[in-house]
mmCIF file of the N, C-alpha and C atoms, coordinates in Angstrom:
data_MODEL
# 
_entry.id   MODEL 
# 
loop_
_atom_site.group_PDB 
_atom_site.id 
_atom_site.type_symbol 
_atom_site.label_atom_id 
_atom_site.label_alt_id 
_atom_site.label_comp_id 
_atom_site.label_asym_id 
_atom_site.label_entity_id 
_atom_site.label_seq_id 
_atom_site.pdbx_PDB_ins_code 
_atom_site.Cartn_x 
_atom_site.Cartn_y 
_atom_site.Cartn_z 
_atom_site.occupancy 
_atom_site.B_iso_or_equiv 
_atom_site.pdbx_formal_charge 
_atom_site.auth_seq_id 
_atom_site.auth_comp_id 
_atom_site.auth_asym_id 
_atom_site.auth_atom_id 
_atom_site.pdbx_PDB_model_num 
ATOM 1   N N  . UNK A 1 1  ? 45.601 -112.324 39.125 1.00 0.00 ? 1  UNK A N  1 
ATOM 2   C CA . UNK A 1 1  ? 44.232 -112.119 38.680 1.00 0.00 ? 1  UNK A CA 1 
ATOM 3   C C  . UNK A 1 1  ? 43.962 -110.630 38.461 1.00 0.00 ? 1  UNK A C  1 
ATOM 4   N N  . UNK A 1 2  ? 44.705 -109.860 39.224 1.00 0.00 ? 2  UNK A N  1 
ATOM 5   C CA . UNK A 1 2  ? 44.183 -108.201 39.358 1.00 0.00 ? 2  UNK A CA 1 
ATOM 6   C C  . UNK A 1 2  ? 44.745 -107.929 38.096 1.00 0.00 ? 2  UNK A C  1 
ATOM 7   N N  . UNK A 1 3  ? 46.283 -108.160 37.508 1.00 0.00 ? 3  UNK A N  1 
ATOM 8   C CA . UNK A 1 3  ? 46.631 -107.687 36.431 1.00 0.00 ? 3  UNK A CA 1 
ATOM 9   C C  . UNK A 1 3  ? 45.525 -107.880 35.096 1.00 0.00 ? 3  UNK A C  1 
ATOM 10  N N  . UNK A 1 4  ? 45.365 -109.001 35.107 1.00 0.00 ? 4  UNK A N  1 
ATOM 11  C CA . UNK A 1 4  ? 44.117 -109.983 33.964 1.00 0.00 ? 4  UNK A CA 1 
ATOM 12  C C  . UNK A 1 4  ? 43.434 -108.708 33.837 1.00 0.00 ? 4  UNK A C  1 
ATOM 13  N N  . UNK A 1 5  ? 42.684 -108.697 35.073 1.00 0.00 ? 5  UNK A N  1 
ATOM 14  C CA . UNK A 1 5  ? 41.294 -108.551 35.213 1.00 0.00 ? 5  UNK A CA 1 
ATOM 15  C C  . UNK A 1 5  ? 41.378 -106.647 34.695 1.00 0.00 ? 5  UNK A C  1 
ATOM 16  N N  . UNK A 1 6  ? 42.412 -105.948 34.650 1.00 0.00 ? 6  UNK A N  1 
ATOM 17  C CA . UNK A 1 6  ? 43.067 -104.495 34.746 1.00 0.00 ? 6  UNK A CA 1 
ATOM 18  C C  . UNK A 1 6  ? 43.022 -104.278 33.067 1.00 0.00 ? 6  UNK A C  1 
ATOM 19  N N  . UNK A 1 7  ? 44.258 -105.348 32.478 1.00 0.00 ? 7  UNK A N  1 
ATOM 20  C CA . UNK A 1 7  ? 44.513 -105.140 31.287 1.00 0.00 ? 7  UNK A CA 1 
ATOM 21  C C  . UNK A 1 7  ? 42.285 -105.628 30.369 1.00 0.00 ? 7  UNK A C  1 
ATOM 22  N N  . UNK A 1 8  ? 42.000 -106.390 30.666 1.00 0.00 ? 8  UNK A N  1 
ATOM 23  C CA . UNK A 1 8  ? 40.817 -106.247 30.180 1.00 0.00 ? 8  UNK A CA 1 
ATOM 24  C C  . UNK A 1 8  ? 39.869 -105.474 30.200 1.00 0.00 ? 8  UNK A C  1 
ATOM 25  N N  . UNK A 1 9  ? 39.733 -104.688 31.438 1.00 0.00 ? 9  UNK A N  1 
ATOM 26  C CA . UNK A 1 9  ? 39.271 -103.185 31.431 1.00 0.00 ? 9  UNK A CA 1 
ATOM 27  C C  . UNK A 1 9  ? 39.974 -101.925 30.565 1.00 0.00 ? 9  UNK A C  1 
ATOM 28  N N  . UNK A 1 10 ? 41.372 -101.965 30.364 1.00 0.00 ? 10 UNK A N  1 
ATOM 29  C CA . UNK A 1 10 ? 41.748 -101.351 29.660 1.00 0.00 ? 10 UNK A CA 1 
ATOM 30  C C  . UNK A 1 10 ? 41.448 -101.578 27.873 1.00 0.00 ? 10 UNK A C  1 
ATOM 31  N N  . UNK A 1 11 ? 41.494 -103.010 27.738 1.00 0.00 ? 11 UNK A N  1 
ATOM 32  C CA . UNK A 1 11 ? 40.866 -103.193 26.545 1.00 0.00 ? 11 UNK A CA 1 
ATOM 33  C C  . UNK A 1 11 ? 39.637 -102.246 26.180 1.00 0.00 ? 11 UNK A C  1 
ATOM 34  N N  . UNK A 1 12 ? 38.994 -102.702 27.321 1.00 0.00 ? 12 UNK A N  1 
ATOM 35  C CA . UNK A 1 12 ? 37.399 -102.201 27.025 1.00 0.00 ? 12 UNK A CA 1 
ATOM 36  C C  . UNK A 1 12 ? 37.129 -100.754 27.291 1.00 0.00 ? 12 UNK A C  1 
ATOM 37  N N  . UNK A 1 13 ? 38.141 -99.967  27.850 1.00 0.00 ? 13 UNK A N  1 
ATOM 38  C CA . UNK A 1 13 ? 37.574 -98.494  28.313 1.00 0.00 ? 13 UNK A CA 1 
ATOM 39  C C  . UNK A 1 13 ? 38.415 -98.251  26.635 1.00 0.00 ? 13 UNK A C  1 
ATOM 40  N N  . UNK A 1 14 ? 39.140 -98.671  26.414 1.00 0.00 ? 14 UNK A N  1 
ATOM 41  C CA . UNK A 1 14 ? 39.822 -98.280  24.981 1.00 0.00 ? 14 UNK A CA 1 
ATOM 42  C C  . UNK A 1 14 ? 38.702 -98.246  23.664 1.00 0.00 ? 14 UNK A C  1 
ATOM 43  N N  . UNK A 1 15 ? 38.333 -100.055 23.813 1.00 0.00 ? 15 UNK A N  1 
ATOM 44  C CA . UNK A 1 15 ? 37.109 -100.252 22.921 1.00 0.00 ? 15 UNK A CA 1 
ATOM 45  C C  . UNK A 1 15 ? 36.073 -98.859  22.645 1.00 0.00 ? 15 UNK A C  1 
ATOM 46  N N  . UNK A 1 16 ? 35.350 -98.546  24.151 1.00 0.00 ? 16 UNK A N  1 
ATOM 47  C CA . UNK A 1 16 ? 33.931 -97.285  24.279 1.00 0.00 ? 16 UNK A CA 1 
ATOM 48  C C  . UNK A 1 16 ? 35.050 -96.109  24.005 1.00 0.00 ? 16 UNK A C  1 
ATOM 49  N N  . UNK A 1 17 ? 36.658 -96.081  24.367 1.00 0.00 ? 17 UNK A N  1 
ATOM 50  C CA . UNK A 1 17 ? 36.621 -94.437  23.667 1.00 0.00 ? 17 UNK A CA 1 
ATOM 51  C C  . UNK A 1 17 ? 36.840 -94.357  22.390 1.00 0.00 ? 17 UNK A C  1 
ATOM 52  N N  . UNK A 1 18 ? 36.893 -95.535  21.898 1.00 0.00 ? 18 UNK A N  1 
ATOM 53  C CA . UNK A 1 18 ? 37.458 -95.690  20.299 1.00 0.00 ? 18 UNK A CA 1 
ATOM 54  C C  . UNK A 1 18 ? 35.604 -95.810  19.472 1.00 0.00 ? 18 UNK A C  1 
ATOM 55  N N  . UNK A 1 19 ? 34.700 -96.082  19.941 1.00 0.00 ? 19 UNK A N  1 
ATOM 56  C CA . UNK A 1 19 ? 33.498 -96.041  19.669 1.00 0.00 ? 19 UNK A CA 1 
ATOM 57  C C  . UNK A 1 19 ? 32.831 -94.237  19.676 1.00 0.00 ? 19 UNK A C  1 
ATOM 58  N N  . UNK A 1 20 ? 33.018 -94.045  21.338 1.00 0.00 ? 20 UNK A N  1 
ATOM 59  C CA . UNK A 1 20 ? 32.380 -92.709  21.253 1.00 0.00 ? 20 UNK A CA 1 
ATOM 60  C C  . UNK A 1 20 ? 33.389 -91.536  20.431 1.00 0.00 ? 20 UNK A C  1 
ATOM 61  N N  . UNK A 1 21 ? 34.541 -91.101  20.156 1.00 0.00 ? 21 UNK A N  1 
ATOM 62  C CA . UNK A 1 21 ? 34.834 -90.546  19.276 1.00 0.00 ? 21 UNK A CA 1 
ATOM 63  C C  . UNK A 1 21 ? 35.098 -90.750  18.038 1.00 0.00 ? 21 UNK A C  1 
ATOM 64  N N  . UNK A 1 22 ? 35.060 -92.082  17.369 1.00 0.00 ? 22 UNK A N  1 
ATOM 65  C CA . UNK A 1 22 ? 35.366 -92.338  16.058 1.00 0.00 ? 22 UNK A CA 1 
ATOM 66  C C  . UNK A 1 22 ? 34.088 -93.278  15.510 1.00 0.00 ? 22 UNK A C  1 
ATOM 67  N N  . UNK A 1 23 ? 32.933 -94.199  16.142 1.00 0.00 ? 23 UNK A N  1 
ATOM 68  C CA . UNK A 1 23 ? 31.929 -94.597  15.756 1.00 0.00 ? 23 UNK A CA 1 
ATOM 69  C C  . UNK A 1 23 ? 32.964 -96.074  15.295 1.00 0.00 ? 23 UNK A C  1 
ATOM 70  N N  . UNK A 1 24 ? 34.130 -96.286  16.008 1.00 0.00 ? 24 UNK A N  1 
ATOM 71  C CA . UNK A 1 24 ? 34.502 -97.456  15.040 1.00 0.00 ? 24 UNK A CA 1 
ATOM 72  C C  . UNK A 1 24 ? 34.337 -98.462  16.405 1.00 0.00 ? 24 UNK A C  1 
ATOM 73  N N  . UNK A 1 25 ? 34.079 -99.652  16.327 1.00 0.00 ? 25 UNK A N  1 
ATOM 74  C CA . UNK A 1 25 ? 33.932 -100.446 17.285 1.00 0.00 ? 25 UNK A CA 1 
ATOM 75  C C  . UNK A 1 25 ? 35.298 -101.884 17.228 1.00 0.00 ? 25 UNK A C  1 
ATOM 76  N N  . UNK A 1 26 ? 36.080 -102.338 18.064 1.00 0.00 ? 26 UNK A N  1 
ATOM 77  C CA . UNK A 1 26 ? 36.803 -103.228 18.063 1.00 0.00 ? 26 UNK A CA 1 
ATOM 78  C C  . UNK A 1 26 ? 36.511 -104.527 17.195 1.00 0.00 ? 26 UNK A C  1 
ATOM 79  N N  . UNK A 1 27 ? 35.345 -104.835 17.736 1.00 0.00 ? 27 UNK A N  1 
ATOM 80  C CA . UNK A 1 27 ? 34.941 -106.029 16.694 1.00 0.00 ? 27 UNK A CA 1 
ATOM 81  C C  . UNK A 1 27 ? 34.555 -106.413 15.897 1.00 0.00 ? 27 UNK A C  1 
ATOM 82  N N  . UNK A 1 28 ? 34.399 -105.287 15.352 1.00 0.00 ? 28 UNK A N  1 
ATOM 83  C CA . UNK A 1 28 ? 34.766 -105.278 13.718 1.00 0.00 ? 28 UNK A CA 1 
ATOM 84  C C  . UNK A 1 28 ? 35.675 -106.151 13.120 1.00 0.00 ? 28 UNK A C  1 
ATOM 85  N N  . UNK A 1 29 ? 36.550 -105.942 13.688 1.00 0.00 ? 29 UNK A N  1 
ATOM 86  C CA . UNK A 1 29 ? 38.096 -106.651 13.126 1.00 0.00 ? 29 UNK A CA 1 
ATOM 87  C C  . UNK A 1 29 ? 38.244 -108.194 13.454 1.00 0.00 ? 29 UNK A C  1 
ATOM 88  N N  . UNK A 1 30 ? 37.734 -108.590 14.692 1.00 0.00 ? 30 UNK A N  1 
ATOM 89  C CA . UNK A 1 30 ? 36.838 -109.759 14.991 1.00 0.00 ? 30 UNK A CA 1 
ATOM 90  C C  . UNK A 1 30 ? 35.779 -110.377 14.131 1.00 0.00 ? 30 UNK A C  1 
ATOM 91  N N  . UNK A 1 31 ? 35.058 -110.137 13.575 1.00 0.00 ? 31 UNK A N  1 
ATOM 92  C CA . UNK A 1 31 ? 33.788 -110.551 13.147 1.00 0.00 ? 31 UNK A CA 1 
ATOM 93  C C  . UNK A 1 31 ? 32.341 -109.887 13.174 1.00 0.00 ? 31 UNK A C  1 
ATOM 94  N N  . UNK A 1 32 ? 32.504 -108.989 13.896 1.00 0.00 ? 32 UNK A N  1 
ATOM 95  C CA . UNK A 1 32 ? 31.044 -108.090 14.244 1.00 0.00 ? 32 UNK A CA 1 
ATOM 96  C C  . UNK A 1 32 ? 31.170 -108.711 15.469 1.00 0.00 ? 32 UNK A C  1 
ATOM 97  N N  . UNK A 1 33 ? 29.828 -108.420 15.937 1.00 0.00 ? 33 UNK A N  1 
ATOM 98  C CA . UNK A 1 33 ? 29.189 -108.185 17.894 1.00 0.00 ? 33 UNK A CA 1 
ATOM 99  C C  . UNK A 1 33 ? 28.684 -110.025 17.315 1.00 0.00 ? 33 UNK A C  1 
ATOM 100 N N  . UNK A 1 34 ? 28.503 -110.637 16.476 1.00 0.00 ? 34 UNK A N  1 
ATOM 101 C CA . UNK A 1 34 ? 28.096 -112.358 15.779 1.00 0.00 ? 34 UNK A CA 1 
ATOM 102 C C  . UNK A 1 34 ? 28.863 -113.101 16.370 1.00 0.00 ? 34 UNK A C  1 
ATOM 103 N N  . UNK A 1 35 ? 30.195 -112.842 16.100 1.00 0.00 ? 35 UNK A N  1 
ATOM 104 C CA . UNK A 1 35 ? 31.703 -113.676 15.855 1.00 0.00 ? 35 UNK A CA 1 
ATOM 105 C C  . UNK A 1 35 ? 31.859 -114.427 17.845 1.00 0.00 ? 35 UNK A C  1 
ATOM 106 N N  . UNK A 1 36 ? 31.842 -114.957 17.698 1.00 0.00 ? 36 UNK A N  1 
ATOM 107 C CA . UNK A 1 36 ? 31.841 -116.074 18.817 1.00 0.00 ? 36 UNK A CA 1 
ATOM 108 C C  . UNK A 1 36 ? 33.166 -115.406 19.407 1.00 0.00 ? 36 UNK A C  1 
ATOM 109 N N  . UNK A 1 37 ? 34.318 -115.128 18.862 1.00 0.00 ? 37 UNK A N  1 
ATOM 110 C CA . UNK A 1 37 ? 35.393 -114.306 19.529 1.00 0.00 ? 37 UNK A CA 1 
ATOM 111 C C  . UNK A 1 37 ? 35.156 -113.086 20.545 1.00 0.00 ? 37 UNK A C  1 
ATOM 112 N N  . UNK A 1 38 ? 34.206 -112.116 19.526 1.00 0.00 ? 38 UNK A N  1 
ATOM 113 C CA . UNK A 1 38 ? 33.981 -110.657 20.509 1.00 0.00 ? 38 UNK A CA 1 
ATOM 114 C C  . UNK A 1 38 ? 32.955 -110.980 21.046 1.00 0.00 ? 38 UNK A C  1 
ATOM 115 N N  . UNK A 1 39 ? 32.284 -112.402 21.569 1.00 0.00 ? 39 UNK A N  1 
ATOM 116 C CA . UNK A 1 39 ? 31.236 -112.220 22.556 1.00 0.00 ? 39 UNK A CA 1 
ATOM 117 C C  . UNK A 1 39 ? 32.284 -112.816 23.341 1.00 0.00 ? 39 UNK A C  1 
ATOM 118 N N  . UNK A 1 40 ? 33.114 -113.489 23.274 1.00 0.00 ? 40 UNK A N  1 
ATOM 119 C CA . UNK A 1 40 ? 33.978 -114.179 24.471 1.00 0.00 ? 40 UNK A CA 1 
ATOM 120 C C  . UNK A 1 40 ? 34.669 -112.957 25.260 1.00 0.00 ? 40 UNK A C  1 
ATOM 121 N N  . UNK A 1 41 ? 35.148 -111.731 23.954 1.00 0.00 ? 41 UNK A N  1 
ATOM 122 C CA . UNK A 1 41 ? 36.285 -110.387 24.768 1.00 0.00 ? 41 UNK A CA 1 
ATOM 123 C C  . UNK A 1 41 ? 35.183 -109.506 25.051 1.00 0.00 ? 41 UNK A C  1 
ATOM 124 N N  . UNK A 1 42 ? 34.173 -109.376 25.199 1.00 0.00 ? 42 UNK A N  1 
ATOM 125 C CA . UNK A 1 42 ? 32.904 -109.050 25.797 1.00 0.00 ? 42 UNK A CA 1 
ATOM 126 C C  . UNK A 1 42 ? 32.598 -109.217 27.146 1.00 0.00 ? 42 UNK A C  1 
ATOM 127 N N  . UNK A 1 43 ? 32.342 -110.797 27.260 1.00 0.00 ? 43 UNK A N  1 
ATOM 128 C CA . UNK A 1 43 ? 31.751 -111.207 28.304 1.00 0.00 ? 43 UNK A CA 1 
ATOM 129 C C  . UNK A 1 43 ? 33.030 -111.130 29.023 1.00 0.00 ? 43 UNK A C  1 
ATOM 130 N N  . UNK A 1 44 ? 34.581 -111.286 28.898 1.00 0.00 ? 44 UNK A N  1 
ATOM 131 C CA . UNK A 1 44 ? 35.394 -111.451 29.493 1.00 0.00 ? 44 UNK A CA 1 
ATOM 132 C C  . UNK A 1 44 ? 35.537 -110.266 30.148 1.00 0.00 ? 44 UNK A C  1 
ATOM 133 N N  . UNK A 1 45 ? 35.645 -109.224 29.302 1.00 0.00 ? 45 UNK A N  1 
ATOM 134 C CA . UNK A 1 45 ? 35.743 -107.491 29.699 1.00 0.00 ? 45 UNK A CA 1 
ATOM 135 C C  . UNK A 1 45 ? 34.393 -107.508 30.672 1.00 0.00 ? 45 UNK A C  1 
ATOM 136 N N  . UNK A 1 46 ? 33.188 -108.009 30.899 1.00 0.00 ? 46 UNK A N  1 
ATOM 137 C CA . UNK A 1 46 ? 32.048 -107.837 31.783 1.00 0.00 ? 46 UNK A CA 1 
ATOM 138 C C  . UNK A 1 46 ? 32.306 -108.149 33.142 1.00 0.00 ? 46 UNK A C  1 
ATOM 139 N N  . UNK A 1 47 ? 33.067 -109.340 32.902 1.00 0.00 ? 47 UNK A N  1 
ATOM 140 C CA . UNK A 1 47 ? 33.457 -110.244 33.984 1.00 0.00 ? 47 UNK A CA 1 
ATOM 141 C C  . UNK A 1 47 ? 34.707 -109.670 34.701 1.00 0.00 ? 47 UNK A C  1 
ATOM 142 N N  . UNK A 1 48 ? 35.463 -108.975 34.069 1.00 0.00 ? 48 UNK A N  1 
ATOM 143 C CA . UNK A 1 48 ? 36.822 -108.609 34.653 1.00 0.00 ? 48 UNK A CA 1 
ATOM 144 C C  . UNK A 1 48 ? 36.189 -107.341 35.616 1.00 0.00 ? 48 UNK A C  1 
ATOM 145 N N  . UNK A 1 49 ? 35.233 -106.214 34.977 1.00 0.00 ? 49 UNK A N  1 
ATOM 146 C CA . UNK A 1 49 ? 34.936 -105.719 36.047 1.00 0.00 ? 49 UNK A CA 1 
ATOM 147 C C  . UNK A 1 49 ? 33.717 -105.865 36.964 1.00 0.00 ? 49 UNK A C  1 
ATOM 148 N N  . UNK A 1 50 ? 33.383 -107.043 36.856 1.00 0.00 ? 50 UNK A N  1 
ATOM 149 C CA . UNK A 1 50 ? 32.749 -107.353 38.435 1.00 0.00 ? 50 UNK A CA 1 
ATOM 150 C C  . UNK A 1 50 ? 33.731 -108.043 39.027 1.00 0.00 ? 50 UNK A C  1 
ATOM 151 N N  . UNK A 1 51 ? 34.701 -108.384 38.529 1.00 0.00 ? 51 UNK A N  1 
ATOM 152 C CA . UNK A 1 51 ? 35.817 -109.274 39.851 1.00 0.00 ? 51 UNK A CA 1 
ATOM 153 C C  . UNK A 1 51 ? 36.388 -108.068 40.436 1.00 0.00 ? 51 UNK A C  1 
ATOM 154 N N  . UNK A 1 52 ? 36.536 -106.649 39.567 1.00 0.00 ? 52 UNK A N  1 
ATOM 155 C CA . UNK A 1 52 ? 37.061 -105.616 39.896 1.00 0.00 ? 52 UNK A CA 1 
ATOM 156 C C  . UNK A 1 52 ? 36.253 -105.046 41.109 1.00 0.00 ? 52 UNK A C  1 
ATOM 157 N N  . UNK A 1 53 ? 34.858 -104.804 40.417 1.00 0.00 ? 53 UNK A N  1 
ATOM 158 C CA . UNK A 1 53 ? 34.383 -104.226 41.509 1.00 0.00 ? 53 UNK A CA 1 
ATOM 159 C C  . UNK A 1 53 ? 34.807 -105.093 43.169 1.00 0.00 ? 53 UNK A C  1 
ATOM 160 N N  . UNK A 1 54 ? 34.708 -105.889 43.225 1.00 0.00 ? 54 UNK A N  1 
ATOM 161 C CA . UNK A 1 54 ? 34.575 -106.846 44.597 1.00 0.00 ? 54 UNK A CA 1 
ATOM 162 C C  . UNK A 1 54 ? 35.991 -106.741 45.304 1.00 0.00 ? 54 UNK A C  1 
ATOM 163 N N  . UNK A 1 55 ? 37.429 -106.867 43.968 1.00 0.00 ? 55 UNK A N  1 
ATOM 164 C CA . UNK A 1 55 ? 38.407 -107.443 44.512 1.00 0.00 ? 55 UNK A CA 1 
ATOM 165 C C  . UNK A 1 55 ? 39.390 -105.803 45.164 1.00 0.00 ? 55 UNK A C  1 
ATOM 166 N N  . UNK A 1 56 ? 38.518 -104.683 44.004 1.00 0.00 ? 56 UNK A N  1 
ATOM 167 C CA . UNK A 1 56 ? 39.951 -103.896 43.744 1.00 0.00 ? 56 UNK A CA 1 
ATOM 168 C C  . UNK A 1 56 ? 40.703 -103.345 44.504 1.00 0.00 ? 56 UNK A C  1 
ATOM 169 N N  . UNK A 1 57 ? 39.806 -103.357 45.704 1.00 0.00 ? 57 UNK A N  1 
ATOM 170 C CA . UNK A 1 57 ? 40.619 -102.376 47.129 1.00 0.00 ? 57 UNK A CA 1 
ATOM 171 C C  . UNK A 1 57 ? 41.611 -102.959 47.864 1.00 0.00 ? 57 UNK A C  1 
ATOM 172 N N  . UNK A 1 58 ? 41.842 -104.685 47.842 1.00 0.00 ? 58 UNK A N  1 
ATOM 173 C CA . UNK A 1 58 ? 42.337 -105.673 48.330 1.00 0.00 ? 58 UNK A CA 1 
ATOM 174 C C  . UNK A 1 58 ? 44.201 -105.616 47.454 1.00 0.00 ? 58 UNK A C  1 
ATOM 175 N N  . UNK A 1 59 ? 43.818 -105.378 46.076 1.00 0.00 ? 59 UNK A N  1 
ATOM 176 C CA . UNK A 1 59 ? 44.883 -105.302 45.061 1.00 0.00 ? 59 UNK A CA 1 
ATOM 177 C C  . UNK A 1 59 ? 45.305 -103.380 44.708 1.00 0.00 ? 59 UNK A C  1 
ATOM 178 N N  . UNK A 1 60 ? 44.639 -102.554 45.189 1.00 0.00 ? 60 UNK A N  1 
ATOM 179 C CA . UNK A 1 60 ? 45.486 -101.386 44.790 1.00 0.00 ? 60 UNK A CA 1 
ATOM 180 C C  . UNK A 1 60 ? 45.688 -100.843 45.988 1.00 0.00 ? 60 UNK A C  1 
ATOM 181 N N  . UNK A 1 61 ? 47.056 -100.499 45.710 1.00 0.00 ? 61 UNK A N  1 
ATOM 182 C CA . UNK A 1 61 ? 48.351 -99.107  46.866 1.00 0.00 ? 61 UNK A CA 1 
ATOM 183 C C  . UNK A 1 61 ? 47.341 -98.216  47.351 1.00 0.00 ? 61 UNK A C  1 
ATOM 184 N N  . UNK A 1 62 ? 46.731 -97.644  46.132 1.00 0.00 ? 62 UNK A N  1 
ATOM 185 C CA . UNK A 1 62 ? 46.088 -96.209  46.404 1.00 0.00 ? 62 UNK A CA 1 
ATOM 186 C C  . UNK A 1 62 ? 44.803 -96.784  47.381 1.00 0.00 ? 62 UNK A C  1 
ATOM 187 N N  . UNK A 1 63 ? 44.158 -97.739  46.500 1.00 0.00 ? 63 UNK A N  1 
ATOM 188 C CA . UNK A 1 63 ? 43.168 -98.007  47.725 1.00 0.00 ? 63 UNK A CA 1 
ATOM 189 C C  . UNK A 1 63 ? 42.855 -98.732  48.879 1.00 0.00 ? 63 UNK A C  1 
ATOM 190 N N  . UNK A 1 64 ? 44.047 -99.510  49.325 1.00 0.00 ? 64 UNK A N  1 
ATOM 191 C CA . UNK A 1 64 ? 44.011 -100.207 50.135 1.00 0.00 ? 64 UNK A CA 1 
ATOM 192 C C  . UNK A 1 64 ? 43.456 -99.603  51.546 1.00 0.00 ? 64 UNK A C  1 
ATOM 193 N N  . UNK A 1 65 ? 43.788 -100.509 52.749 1.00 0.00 ? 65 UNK A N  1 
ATOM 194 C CA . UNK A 1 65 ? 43.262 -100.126 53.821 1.00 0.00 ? 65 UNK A CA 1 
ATOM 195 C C  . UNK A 1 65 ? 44.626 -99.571  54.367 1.00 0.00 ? 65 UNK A C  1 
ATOM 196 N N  . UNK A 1 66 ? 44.069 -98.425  55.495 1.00 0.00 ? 66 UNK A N  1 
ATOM 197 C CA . UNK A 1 66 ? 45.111 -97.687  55.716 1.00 0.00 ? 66 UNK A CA 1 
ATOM 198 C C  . UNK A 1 66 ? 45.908 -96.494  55.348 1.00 0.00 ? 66 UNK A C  1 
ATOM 199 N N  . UNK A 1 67 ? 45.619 -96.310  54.034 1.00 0.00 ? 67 UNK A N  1 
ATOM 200 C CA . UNK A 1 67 ? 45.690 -95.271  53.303 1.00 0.00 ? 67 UNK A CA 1 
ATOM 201 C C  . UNK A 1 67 ? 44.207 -94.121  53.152 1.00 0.00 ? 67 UNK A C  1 
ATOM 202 N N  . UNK A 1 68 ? 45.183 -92.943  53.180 1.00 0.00 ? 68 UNK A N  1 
ATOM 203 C CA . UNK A 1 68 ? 44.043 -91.924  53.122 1.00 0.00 ? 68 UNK A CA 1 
ATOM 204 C C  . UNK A 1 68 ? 43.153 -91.238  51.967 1.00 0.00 ? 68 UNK A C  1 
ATOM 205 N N  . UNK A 1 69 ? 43.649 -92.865  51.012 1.00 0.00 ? 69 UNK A N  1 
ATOM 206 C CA . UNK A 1 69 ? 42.333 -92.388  49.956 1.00 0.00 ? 69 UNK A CA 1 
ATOM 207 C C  . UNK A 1 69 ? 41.615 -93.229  49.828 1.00 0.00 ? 69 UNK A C  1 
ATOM 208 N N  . UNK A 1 70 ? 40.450 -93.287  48.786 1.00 0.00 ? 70 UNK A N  1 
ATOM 209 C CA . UNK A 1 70 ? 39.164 -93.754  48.769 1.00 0.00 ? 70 UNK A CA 1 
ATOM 210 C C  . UNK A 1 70 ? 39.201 -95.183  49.099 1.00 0.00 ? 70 UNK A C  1 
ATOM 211 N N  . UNK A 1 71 ? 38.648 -95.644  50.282 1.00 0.00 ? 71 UNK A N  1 
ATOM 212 C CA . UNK A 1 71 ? 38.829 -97.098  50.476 1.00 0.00 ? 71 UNK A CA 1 
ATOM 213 C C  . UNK A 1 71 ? 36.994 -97.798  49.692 1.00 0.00 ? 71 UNK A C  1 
ATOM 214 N N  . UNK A 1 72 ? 37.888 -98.964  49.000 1.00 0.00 ? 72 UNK A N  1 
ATOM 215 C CA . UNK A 1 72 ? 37.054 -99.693  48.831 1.00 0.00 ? 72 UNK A CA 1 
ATOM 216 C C  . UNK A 1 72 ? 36.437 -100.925 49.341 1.00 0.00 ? 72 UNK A C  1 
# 
C-alpha cells in the first residue's frame, strides 16, 4: 500500500511542478479537470496522501520509531 500510495504522490507533486513552472497541467492529455479519468487520478492522488499522512511513519526507515529523525 505505501509503495501505491508514494508513486501517486509522486505523480501529483510532478503534476503542481509541471503546472507552477510551465502553466501546463497533466490532464490535459486526459481530457481536462471534465474527463471522468483525471477526477479518478485526482481523487486517487487526494486519497494517497491522507493514507500517507496517517500511515507514513509506520512504512519509512527514516521515520520510523527509534530512529533519531522526525518521528511521525
Amino acid at each position: 500500500m505505501h509503495k501505491v500510495t508514494f508513486i501517486l504522490l509522486i505523480i501529483g507533486g510532478l503534476n503542481w511542478l509541471l503546472v507552477g513552472l510551465l502553466g501546463w497541467d497533466i490532464s490535459r492529455w486526459l481530457g481536462g479537470m471534465e474527463s471522468a479519468v483525471s477526477r479518478v487520478i485526482y481523487i486517487l492522488v487526494g486519497l494517497s496522501a491522507v493514507v500517507e499522512i496517517f500511515t507514513h511513519g509506520k512504512s519509512c526507515k527514516m521515520c520510523g520509531k527509534g530512529n533519531s529523525g522526525m518521528n511521525m
